[in-house]
C-alpha positions in Angstrom: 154.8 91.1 98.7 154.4 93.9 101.2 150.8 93.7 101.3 150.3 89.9 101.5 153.5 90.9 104.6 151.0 93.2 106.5 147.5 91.8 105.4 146.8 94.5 103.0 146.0 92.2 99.9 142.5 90.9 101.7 141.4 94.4 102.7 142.1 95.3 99.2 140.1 92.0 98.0 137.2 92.5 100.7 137.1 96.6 99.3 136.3 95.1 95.6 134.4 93.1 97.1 131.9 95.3 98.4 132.4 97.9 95.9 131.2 95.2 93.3 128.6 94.6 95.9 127.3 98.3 95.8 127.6 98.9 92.0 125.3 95.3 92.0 122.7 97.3 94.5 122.8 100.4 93.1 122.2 98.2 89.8 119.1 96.9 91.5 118.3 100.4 92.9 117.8 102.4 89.3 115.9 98.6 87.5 113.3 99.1 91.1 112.7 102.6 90.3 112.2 102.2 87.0 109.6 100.0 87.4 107.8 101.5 90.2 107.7 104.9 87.2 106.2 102.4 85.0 103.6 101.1 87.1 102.9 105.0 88.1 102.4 105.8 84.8 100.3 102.6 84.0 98.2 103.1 87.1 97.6 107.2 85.3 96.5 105.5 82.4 94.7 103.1 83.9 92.6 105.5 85.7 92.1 108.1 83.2 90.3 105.1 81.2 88.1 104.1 84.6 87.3 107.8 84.5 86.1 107.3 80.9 84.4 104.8 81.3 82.6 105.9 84.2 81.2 109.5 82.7 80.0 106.6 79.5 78.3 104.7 82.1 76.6 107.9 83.7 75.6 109.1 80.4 73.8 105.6 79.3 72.1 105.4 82.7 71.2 109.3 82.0 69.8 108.0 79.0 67.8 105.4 80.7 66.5 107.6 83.4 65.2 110.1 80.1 63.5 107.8 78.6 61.9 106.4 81.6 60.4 109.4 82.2 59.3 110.3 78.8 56.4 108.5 79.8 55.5 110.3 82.9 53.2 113.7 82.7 54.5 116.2 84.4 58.1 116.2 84.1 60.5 118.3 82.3 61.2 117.8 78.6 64.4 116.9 79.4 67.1 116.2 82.4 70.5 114.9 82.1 73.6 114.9 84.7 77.0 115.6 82.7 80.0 114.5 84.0 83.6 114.9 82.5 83.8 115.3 79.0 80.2 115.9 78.7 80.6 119.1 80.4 83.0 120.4 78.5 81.1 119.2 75.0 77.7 121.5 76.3 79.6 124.5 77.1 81.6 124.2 73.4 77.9 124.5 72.1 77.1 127.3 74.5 80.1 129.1 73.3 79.6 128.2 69.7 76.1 129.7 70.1 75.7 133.2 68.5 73.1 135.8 67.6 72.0 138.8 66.5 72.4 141.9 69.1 70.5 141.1 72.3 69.5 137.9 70.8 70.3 135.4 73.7 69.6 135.8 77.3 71.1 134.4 79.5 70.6 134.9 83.7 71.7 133.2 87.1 69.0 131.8 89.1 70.2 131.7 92.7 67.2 129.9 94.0 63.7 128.8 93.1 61.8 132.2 95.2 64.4 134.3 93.7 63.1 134.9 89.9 63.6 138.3 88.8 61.3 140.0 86.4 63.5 139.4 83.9 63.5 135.5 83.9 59.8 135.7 83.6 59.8 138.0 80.8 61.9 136.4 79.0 60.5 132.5 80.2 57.2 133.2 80.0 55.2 130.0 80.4 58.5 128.2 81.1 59.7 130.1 84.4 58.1 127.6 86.2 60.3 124.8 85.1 63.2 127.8 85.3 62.4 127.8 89.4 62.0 124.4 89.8 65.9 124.2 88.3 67.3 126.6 90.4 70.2 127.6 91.5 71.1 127.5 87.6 72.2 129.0 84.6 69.6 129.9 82.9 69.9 130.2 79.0 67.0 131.0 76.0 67.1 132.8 72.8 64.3 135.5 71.1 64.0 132.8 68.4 62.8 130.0 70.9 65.7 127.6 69.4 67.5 127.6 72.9 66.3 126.4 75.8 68.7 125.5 79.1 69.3 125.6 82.5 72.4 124.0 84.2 72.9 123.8 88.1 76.5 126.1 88.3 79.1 124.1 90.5 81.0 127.4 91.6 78.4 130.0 91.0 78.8 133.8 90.3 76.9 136.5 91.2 73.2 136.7 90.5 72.7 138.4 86.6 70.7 138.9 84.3 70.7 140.1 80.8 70.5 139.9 76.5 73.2 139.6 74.7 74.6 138.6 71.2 76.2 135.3 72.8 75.9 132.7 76.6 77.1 134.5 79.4 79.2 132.3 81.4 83.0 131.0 82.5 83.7 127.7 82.3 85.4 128.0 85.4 81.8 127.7 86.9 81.4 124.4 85.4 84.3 122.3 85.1 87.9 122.4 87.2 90.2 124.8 85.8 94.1 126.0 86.3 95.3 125.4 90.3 92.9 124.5 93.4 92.6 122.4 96.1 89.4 120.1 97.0 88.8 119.0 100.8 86.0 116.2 101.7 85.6 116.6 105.4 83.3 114.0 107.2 83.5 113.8 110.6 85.5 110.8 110.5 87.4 111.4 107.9 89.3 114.1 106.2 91.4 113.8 102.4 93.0 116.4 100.3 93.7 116.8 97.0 95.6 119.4 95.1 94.8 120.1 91.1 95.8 121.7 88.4 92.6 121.2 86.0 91.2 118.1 86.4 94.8 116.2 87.4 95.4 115.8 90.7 99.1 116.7 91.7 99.1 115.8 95.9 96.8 114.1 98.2 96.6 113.8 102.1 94.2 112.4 104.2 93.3 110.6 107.3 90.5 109.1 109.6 89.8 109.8 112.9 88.1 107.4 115.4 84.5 108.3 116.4 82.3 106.8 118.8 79.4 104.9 116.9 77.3 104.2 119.3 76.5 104.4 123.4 77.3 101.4 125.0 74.7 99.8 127.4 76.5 99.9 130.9 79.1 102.7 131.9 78.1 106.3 131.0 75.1 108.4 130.8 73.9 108.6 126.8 74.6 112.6 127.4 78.2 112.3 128.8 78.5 110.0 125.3 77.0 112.8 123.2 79.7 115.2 124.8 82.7 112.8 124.1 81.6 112.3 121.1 81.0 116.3 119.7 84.4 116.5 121.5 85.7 114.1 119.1 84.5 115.7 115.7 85.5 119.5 117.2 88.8 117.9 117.7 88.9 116.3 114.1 87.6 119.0 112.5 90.3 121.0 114.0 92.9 118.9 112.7 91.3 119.2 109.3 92.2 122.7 109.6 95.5 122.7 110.5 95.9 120.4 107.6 94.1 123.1 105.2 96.3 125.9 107.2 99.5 123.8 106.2 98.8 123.6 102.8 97.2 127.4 102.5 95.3 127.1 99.1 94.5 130.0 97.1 91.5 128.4 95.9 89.3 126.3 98.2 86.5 124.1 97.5 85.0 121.8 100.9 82.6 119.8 100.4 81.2 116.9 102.9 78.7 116.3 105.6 76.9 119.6 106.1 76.9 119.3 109.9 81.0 119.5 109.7 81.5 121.6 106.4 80.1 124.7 107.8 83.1 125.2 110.8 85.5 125.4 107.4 83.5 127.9 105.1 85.4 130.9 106.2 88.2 129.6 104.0 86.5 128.4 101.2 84.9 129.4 97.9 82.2 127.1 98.0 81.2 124.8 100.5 78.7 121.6 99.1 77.3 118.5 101.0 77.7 115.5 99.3 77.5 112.0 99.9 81.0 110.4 99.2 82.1 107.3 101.3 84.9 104.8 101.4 88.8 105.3 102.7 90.4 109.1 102.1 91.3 108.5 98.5 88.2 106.6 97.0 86.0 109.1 99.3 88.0 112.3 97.8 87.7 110.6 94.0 83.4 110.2 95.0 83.6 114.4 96.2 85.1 115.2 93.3 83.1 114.0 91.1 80.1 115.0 93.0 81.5 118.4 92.8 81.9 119.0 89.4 78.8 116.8 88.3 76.2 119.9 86.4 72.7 119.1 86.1 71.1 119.9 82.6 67.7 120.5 82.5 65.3 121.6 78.9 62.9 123.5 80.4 
């Protein structure tokens, strides 16, 4: 009776009300995020079978390549570009690969006019083909059963040596434990943070860059200056960004007229050709990155 007397029974309906209201919301809140970790974990799945499905595709065309030029004179016995899985299945073999004391050599090849003596001795007629490989890996056996060289995407110090198994880590050929990737164009930056092969955090952005010198207006020099102005600014803020997340290991890769301002920070620094938005362009790196070239010499 009092609180019908001093209008107390309709703020006490109105409260349930909206307490009803908010148990209804927050009802909505938890179904909406539910979903959206459904769809997250769908989307993973999703695109660890595109990823499949692309090294199976680069391994049939690989194939096709091969046996296109099977027929041509000249051309090493055999060539192959591993991606992925691939990768990891030719270093198992590596690894598995064992001899007698000093039976394997094994030697990196940092460039095709830098083949030591030992290469050649233990090459012979094949140090040609070794040259025209490098930078590689460069693996052979006394017995003549092994015969390999693999471009190195993170590659060690120059060595060479025999052994009674494959000198290598596979942390020269495929991603391994925490590191960070940056693909710097000049009009366009994207980062990604890994752990292996997963990617845990990405940022990235474009920048707007002058295309092209308009008829009228200003000199084609004062439009040269604007635009190096432009890509000093944006590779500055691609620093920053870097700075911002400080990565123990760094790999940049990109345009080579851009990639070289970053190097100081990075372990190893590659041109490639990766295009689209931030993320697709930073998926294209990647893979560029960690793609090893497999040739039978």
């Amino acid at each position: 009776m009092l609180d019908r007397l001093l209008g107390r029974a309709s703020l006490k309906e109105r409260v349930a009300e909206l307490e009803e209201e908010k148990r209804h919301l927050e009802r909505q809140l938890d179904a909406e995020e539910e979903r959206r970790a459904e769809a997250a974990t769908e989307r993973q799945r999703a695109e660890e079978r595109g990823n499949r499905l692309e090294d199976r595709v680069a391994e049939l065309e690989d194939r096709v390549e091969r046996q296109g030029s099977a027929d041509s004179a000249g051309t090493d016995r055999d060539a192959e570009r591993l991606h992925g899985s691939r990768v990891g299945e030719i270093l198992d073999r590596l690894e598995s690969f064992e001899t007698g004391r000093e039976g394997v050599f094994t030697a990196y090849v940092p460039g095709e006019h830098d083949v030591p003596a030992a290469v050649r001795e233990a090459f012979g007629d094949r140090t040609e083909a070794v040259a025209g490989a490098a930078p590689c890996l460069a693996v052979t056996d006394d017995a003549g059963l092994l015969s390999a060289c693999l471009s190195v995407p993170v590659p060690p110090e120059p060595f060479a040596g025999w052994d009674d198994h494959v000198q290598f880590e596979r942390g020269w050929f495929e991603p391994t434990g925490p590191h960070t990737v940056a693909l710097v164009r000049s009009d366009l930056f994207a980062l990604g943070e890994y752990d292996g092969r997963e990617r845990t955090a990405f940022h990235g952005f474009d920048s707007e860059l002058k295309s092209q010198h308009s008829k009228g207006g200003f000199s084609q020099s004062r439009f040269e200056r604007l635009r190096d102005q432009q890509i000093a600014s944006h590779v500055e803020r691609c620093r920053a960004a870097i700075d911002e997340v400080d990565p123990e290991t760094l790999y940049v890769v990109g345009e080579g007229s851009v990639i070289h301002e970053l190097e100081e920070r990075a372990a190893v620094t590659r041109t490639v050709d990766a295009t689209g938005d931030p993320e697709d362009g930073l998926a294209d790196a990647v893979r560029s990155l960690w793609t090893v070239r497999l040739v039978v010499p």
